[in-house]
C-alpha atoms as an extended CHARMM CRD file, in Angstrom:
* protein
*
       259  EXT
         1         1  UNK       CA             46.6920000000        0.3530000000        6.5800000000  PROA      1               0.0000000000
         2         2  UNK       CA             43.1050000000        1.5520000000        5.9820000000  PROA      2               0.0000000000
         3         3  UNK       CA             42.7030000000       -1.3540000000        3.5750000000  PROA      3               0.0000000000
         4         4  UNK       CA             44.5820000000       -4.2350000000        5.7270000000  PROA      4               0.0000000000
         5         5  UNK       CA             41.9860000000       -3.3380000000        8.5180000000  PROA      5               0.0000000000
         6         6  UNK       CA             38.9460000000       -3.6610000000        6.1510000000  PROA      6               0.0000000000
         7         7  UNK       CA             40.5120000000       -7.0730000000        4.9560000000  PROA      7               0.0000000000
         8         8  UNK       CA             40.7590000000       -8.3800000000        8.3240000000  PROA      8               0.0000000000
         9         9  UNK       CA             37.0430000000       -7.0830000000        8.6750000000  PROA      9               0.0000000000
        10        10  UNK       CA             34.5380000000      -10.2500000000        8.4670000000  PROA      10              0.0000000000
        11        11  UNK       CA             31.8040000000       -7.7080000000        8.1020000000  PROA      11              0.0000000000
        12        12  UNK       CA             33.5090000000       -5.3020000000        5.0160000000  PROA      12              0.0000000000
        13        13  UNK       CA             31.6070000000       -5.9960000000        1.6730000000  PROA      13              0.0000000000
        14        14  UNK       CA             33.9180000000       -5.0850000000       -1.1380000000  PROA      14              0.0000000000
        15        15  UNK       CA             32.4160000000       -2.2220000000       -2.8930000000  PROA      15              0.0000000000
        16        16  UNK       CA             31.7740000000       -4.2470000000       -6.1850000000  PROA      16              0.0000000000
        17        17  UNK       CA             29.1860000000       -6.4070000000       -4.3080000000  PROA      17              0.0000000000
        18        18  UNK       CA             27.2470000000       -4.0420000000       -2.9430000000  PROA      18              0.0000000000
        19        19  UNK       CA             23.5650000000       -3.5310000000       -3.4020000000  PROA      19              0.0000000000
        20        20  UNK       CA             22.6750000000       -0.3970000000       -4.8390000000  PROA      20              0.0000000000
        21        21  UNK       CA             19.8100000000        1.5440000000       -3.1310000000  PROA      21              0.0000000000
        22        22  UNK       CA             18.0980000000        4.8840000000       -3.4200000000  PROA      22              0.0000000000
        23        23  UNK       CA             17.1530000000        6.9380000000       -0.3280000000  PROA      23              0.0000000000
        24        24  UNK       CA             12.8710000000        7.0900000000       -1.1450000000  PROA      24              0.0000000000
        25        25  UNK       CA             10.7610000000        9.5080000000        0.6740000000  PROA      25              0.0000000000
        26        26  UNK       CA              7.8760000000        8.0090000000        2.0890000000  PROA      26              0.0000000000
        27        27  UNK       CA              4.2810000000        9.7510000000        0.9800000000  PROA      27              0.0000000000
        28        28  UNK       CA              3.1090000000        9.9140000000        4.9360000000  PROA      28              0.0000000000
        29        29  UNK       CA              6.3310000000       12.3460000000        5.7720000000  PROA      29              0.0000000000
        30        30  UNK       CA              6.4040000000        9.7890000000        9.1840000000  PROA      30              0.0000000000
        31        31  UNK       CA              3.9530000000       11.8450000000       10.4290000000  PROA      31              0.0000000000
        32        32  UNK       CA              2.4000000000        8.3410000000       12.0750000000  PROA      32              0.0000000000
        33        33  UNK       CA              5.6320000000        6.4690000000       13.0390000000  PROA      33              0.0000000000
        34        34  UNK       CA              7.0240000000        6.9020000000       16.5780000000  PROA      34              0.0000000000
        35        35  UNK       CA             10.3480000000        7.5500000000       15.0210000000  PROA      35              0.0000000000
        36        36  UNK       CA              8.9210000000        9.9130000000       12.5680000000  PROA      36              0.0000000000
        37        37  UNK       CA             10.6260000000        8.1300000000        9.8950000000  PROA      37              0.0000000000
        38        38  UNK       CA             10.5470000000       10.3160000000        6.5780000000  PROA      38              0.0000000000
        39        39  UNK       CA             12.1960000000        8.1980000000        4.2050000000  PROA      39              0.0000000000
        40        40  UNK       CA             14.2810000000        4.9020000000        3.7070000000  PROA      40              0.0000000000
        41        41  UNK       CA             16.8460000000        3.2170000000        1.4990000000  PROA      41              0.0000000000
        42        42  UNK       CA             15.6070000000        0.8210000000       -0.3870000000  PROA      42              0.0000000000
        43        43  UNK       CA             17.6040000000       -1.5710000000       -2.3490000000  PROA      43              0.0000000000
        44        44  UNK       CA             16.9030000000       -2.9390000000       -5.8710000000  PROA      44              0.0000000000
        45        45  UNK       CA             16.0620000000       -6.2490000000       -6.4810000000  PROA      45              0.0000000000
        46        46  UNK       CA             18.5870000000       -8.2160000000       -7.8380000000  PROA      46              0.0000000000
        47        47  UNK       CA             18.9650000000      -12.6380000000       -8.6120000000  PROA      47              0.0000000000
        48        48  UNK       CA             18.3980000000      -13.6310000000       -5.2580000000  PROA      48              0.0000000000
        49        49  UNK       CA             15.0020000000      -11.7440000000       -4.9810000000  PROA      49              0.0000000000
        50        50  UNK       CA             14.0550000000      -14.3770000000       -7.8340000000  PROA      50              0.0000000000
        51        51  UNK       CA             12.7310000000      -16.8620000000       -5.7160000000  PROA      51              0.0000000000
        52        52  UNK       CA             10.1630000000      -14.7520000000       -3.5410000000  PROA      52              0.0000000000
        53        53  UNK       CA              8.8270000000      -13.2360000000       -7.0050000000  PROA      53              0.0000000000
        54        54  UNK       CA              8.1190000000      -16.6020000000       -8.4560000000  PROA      54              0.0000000000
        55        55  UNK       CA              7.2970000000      -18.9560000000       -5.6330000000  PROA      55              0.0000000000
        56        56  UNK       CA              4.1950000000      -20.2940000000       -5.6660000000  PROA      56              0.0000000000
        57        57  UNK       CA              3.0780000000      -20.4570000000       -1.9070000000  PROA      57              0.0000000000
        58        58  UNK       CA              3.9690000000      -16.2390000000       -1.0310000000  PROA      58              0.0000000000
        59        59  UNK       CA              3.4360000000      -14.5250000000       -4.7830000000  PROA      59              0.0000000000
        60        60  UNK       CA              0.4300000000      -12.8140000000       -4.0200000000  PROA      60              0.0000000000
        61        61  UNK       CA             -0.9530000000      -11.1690000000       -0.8810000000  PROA      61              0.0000000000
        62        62  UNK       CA              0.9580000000       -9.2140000000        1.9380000000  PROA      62              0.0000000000
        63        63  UNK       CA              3.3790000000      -12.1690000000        2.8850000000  PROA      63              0.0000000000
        64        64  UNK       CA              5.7590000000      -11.5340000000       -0.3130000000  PROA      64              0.0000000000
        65        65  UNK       CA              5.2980000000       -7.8600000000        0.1160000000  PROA      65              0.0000000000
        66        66  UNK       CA              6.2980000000       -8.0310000000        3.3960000000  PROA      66              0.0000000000
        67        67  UNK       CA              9.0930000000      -10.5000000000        2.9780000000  PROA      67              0.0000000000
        68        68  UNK       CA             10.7420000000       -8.1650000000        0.0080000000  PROA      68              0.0000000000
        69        69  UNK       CA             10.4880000000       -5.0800000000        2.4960000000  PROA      69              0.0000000000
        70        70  UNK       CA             11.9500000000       -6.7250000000        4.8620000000  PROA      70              0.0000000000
        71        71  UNK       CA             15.3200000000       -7.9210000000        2.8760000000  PROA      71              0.0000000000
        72        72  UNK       CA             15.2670000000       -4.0850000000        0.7890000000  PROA      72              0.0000000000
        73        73  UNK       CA             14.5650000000       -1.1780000000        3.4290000000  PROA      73              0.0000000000
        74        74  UNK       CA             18.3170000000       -1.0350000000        5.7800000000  PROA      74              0.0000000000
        75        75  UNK       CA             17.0870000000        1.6730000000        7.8600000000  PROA      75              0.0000000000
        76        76  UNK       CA             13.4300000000        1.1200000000        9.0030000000  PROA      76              0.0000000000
        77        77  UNK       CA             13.2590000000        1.2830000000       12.6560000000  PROA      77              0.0000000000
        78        78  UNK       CA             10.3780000000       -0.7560000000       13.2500000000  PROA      78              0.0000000000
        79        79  UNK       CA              8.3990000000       -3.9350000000       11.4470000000  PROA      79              0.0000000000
        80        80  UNK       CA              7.4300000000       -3.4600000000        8.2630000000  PROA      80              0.0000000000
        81        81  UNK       CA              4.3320000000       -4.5100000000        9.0180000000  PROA      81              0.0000000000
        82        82  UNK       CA              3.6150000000       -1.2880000000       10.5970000000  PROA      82              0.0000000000
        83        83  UNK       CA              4.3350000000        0.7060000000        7.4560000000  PROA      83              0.0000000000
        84        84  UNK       CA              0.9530000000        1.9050000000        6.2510000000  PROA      84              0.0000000000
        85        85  UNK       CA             -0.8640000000        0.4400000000        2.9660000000  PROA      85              0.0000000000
        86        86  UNK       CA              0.0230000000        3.6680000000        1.3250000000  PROA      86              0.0000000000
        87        87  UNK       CA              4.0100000000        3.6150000000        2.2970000000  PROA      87              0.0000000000
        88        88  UNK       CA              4.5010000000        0.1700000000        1.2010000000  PROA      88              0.0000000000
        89        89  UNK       CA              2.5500000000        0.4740000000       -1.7960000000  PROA      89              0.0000000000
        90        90  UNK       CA              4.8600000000        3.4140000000       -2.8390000000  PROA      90              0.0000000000
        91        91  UNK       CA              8.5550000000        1.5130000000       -1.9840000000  PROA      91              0.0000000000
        92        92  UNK       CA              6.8450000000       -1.4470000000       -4.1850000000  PROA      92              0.0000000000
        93        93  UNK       CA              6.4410000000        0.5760000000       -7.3850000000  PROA      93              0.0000000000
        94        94  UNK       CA              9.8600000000        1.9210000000       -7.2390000000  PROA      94              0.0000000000
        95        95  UNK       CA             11.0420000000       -1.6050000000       -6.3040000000  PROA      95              0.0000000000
        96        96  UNK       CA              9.0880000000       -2.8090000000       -9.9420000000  PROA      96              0.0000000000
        97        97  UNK       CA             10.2030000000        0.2830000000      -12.1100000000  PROA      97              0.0000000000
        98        98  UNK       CA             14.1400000000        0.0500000000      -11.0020000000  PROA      98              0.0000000000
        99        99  UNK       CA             13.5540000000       -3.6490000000      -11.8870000000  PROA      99              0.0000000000
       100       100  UNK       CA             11.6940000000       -3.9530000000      -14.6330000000  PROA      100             0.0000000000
       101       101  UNK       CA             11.6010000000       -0.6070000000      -15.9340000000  PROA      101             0.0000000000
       102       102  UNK       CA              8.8190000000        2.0470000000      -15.9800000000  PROA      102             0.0000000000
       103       103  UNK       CA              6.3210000000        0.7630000000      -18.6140000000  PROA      103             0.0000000000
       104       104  UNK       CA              3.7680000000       -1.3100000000      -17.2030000000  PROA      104             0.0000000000
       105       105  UNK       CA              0.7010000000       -2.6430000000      -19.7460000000  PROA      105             0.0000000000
       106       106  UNK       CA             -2.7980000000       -2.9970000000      -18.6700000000  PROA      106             0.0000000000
       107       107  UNK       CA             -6.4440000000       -3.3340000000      -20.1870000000  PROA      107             0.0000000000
       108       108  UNK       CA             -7.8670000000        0.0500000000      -20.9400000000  PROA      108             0.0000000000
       109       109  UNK       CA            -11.1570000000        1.0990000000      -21.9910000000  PROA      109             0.0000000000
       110       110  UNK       CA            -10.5470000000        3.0980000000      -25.3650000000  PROA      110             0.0000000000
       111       111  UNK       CA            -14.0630000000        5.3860000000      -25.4710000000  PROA      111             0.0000000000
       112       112  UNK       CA            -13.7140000000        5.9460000000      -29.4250000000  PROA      112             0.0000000000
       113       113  UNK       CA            -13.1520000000        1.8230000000      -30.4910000000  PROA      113             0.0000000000
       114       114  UNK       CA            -15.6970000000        1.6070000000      -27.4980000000  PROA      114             0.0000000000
       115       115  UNK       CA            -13.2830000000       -1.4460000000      -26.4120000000  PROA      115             0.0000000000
       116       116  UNK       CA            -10.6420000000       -2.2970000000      -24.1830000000  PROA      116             0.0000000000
       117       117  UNK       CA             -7.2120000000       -2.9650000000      -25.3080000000  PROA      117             0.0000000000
       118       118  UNK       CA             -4.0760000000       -2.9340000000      -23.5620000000  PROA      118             0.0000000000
       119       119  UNK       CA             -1.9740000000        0.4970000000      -22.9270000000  PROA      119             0.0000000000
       120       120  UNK       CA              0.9490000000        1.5110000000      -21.3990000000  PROA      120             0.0000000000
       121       121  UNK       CA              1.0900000000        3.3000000000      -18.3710000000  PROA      121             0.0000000000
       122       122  UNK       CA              4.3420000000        4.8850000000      -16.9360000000  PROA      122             0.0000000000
       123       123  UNK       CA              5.1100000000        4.0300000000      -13.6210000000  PROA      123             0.0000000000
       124       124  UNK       CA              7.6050000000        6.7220000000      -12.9260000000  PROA      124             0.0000000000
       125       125  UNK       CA              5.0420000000        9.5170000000      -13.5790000000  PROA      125             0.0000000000
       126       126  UNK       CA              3.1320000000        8.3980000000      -10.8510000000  PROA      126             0.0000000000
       127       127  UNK       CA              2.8330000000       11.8900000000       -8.4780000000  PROA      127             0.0000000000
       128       128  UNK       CA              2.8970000000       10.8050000000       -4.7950000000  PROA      128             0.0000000000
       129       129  UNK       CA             -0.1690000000       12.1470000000       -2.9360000000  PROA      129             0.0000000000
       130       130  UNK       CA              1.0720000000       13.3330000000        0.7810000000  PROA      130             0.0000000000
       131       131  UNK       CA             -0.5930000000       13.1310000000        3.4810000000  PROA      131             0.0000000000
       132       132  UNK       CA             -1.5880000000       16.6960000000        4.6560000000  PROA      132             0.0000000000
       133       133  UNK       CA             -4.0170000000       16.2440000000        8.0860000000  PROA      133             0.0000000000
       134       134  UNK       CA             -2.5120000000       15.7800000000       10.9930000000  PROA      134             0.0000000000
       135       135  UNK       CA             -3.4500000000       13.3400000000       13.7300000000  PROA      135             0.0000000000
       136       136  UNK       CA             -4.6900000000       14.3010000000       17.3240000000  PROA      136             0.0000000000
       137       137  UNK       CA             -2.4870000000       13.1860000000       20.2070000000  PROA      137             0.0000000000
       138       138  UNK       CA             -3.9930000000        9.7290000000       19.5200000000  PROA      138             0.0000000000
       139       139  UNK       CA             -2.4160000000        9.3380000000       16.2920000000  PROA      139             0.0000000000
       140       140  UNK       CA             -6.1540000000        8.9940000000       15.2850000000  PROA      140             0.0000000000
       141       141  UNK       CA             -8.2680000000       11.4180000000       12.4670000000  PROA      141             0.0000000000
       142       142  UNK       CA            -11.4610000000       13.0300000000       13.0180000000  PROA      142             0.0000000000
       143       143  UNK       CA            -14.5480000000       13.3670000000       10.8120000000  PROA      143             0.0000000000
       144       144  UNK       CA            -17.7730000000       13.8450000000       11.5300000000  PROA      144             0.0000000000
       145       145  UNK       CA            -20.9470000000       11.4940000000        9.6210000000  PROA      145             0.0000000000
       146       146  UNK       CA            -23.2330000000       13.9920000000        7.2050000000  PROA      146             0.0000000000
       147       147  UNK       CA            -26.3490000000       12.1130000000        8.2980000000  PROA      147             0.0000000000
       148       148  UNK       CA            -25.9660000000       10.7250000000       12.4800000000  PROA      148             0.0000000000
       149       149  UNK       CA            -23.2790000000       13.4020000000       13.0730000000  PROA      149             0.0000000000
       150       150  UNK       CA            -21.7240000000       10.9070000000       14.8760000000  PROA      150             0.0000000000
       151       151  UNK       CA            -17.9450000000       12.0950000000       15.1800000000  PROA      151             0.0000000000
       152       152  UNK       CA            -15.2240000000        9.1750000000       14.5470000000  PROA      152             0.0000000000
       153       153  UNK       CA            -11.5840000000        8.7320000000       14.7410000000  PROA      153             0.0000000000
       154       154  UNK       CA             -9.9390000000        6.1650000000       12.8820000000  PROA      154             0.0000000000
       155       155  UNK       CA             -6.7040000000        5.0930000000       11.7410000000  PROA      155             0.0000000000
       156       156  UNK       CA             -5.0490000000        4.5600000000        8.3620000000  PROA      156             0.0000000000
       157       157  UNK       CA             -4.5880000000        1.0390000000        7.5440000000  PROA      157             0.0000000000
       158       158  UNK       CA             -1.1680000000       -1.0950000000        8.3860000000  PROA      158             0.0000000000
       159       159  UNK       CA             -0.1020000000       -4.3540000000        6.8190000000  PROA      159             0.0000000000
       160       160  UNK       CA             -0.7250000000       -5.8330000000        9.5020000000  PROA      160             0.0000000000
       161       161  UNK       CA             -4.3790000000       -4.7620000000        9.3310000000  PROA      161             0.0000000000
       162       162  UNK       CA             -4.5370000000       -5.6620000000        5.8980000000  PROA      162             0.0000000000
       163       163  UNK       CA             -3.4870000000       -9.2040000000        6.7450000000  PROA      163             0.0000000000
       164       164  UNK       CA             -6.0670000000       -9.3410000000       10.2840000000  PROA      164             0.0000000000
       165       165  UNK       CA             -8.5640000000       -7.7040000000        7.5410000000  PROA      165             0.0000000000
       166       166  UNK       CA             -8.1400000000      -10.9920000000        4.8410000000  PROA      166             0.0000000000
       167       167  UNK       CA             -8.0910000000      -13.4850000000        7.6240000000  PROA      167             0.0000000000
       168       168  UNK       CA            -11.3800000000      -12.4690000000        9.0790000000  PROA      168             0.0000000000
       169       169  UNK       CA            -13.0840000000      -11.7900000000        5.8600000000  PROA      169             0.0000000000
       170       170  UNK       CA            -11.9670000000      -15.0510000000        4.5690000000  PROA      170             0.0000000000
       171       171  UNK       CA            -13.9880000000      -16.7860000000        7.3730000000  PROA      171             0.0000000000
       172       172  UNK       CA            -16.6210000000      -14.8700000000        7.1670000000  PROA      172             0.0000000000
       173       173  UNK       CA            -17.3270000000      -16.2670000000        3.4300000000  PROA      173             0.0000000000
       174       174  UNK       CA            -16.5100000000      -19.9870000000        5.0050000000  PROA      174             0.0000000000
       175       175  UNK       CA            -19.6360000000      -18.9270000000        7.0030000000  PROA      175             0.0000000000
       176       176  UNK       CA            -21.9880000000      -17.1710000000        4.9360000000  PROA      176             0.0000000000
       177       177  UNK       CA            -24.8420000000      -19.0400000000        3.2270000000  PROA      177             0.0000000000
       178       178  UNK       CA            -24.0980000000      -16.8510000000        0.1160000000  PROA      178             0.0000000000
       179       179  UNK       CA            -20.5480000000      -16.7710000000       -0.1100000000  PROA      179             0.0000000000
       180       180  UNK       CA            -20.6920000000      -12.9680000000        0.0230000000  PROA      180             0.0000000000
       181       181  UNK       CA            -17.4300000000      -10.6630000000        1.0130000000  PROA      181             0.0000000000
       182       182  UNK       CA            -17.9630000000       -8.4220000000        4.0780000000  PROA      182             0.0000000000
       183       183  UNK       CA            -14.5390000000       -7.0260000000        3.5610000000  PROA      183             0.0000000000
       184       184  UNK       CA            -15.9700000000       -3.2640000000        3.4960000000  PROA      184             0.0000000000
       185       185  UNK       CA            -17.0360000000       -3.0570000000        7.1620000000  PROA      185             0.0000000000
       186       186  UNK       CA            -14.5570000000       -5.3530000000        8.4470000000  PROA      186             0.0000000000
       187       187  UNK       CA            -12.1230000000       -2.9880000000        7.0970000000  PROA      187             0.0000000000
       188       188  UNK       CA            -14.2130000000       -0.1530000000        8.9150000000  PROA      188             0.0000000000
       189       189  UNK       CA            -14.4450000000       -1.7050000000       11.8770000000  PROA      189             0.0000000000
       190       190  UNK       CA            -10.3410000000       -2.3800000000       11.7060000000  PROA      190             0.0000000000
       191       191  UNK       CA             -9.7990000000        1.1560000000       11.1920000000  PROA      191             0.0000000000
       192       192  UNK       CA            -12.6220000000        3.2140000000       13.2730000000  PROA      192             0.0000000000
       193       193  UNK       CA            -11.0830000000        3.4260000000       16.6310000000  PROA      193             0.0000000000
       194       194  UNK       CA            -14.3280000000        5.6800000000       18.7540000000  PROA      194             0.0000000000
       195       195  UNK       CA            -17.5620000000        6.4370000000       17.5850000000  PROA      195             0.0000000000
       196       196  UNK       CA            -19.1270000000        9.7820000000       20.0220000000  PROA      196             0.0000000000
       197       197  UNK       CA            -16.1730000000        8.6190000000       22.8440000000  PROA      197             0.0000000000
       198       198  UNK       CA            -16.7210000000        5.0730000000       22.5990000000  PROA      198             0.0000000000
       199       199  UNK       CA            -13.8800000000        2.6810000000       21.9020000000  PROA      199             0.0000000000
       200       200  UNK       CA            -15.2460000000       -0.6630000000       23.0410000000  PROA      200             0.0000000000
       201       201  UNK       CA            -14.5060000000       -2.6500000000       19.5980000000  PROA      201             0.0000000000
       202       202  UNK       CA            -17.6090000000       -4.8850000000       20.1690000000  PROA      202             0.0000000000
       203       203  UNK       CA            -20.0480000000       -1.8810000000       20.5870000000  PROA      203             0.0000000000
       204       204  UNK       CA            -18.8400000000        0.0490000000       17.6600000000  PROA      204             0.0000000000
       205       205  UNK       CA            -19.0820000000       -3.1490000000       15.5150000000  PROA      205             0.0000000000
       206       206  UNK       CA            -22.6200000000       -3.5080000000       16.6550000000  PROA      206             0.0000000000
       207       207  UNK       CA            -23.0050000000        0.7870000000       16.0780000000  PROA      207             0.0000000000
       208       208  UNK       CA            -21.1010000000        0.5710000000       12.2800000000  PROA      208             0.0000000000
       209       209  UNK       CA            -23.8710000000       -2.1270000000       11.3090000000  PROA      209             0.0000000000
       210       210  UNK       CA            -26.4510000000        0.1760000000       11.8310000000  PROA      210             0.0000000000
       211       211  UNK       CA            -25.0320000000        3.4500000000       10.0000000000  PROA      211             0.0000000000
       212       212  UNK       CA            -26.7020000000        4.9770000000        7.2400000000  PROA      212             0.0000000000
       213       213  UNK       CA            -25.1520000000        4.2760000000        3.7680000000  PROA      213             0.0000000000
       214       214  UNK       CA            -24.4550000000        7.4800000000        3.4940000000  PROA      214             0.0000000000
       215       215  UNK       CA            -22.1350000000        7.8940000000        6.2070000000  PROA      215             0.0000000000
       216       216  UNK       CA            -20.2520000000        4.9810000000        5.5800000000  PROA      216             0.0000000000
       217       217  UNK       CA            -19.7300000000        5.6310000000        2.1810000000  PROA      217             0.0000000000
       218       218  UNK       CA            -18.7730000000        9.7020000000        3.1870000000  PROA      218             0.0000000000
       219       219  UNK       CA            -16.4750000000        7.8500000000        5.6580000000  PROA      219             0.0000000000
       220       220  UNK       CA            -14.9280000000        5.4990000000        3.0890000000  PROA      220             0.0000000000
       221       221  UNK       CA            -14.3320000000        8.6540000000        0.4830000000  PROA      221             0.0000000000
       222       222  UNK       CA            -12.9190000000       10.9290000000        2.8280000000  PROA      222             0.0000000000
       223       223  UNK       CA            -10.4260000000        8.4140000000        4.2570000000  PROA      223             0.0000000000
       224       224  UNK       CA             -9.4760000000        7.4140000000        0.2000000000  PROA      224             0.0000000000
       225       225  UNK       CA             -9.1070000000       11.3370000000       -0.3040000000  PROA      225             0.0000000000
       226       226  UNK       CA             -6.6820000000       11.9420000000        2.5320000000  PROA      226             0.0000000000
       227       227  UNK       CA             -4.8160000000        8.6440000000        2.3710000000  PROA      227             0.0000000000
       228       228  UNK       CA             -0.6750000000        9.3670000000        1.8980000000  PROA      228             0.0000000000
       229       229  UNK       CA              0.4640000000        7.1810000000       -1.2030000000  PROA      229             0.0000000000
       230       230  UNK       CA              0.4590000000        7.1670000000       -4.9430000000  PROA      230             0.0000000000
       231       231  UNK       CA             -2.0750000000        8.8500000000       -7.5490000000  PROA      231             0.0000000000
       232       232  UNK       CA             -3.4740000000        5.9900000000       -9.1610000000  PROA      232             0.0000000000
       233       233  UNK       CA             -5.5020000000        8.3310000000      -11.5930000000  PROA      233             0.0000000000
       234       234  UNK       CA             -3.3100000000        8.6260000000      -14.1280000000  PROA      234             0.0000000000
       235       235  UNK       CA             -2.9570000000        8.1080000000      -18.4250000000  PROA      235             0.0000000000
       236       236  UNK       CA             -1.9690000000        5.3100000000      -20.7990000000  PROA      236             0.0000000000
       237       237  UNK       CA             -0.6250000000        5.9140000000      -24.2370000000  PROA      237             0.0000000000
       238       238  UNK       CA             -2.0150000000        2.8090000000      -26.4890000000  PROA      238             0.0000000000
       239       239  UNK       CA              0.2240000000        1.2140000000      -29.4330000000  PROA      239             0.0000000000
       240       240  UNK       CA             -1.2270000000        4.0530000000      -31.4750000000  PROA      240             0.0000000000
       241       241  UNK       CA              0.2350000000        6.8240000000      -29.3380000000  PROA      241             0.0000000000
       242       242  UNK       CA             -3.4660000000        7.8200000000      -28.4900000000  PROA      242             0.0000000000
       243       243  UNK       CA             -3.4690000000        8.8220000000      -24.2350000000  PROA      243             0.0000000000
       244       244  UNK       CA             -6.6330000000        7.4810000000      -22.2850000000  PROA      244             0.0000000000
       245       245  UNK       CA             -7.4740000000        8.2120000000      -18.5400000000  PROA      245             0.0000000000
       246       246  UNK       CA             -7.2960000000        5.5660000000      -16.4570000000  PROA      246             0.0000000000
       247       247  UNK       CA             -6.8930000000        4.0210000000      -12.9340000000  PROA      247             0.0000000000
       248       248  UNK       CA             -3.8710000000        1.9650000000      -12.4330000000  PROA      248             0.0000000000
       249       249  UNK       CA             -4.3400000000       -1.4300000000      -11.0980000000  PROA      249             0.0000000000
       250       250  UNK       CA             -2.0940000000       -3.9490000000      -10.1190000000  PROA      250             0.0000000000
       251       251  UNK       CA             -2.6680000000       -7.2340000000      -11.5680000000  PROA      251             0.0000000000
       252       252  UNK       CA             -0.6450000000      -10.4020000000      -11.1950000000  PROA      252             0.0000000000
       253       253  UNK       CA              2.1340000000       -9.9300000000      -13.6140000000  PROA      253             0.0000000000
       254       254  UNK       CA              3.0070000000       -6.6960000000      -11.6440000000  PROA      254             0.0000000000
       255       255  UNK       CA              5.9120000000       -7.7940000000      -10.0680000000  PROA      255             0.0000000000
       256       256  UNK       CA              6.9170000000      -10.4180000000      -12.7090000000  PROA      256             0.0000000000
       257       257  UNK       CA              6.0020000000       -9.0620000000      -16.4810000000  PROA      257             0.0000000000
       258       258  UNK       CA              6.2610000000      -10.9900000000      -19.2960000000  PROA      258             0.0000000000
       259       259  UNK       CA              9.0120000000      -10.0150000000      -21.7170000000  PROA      259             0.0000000000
């Protein structure tokens, strides 16, 4: 009877053609989501993912990353948009190492050839780094510059903030005589919320412009430090089983490795 009623089901996917997902804890805890989500399943990719991971017009940036979020997490609660950088960076390793497997070759500096040659790092040994401080009833963080003591709040960066961050740095290069990025302080100025109280965006723009170096780079290492996601400091065995320390970095090929 069961099985007649599952039939007659337009909605029942035979078991057989089911996706199959893992249940991934996300490195925040959904400390910053309003429905405190602490983890999601996440499908593999499979054939049909093909075409996002090879198309020309979305295979870099946050558009593919957000259109492969959006057909693999089932149980989000929100836009994945809103997941912060850290989160999504997280779901799109496992996404890569369930695909393609855990290897993943870049260009390491090898001290003792005094060269760089490629090494394998393995994705799956990757610790998660969790995120530790909580927020005050703003959902904002707190920290204090060494040399104004001005105090700050500030938030940790969406994808949608990534995107409004490329947007307006892209323009601003359009504009500049020199061609020169400004990406660091529009990314400050995206994330710092109130400088001493004040949370007009237009007056703290005006304020972060005229911060010592010092406390924007104390700012900048302090927010890296205490930033949920992955531990990108990590080792690489090279073709002669030697291990080097290295950084991971995530170069074009990461989603789509040659074979």
């Amino acid at each position: 009877m069961e099985s007649l009623q599952q039939n007659l089901d337009p909605n029942h996917v035979p078991e057989e053609f089911k996706t199959p997902y893992d249940v991934i804890e996300l490195p925040s805890q959904g400390i910053l989501y309003k429905n405190n989500k602490k983890s999601v399943r996440l499908e593999y990719l499979t054939a049909m993912d093909e075409s996002i991971l090879t198309s020309p017009n979305i295979s870099s940036g946050n558009k593919m990353i957000d259109i492969l979020l959006r057909r693999k997490i089932k149980d989000l609660g929100f836009e994945v948009e809103e997941l912060i950088t850290g989160d999504r960076t997280a779901l799109m390793v496992y996404l890569r190492v369930t695909a393609f497997g855990s290897d993943y070759t870049q260009l390491v500096y090898d001290p003792i050839d005094g060269e760089y040659v490629d090494a394998i790092i393995d994705l799956s040994s990757l610790n998660q780094k969790k995120l530790t401080i909580k927020p005050n009833e703003n959902n904002e963080f707190e920290f204090t510059l060494p040399k104004s003591g001005k105090n700050i709040t500030f938030t940790l960066l969406t994808g949608k903030d990534e995107e409004i961050i490329e947007v307006r740095d892209t323009e601003f290069i359009k504009r500049d005589t020199d061609n020169i990025s400004n990406k660091m302080l529009i990314t400050l100025e995206q994330q710092i919320k109130s400088v001493d109280g004040e949370r007009d965006k237009l007056k703290i723009s005006h304020l972060l412009k005229k911060l010592p170096i010092l406390d924007t780079r104390s700012l900048r290492k302090y927010i890296n430090e205490m930033t949920p996601g992955l531990e990108f400091k990590t080792t690489a065995r090279t073709s002669g089983g030697r291990s080097l320390d290295t950084f991971l970095r995530f170069g074009k090929n990461f989603l789509w490795p040659e074979f």
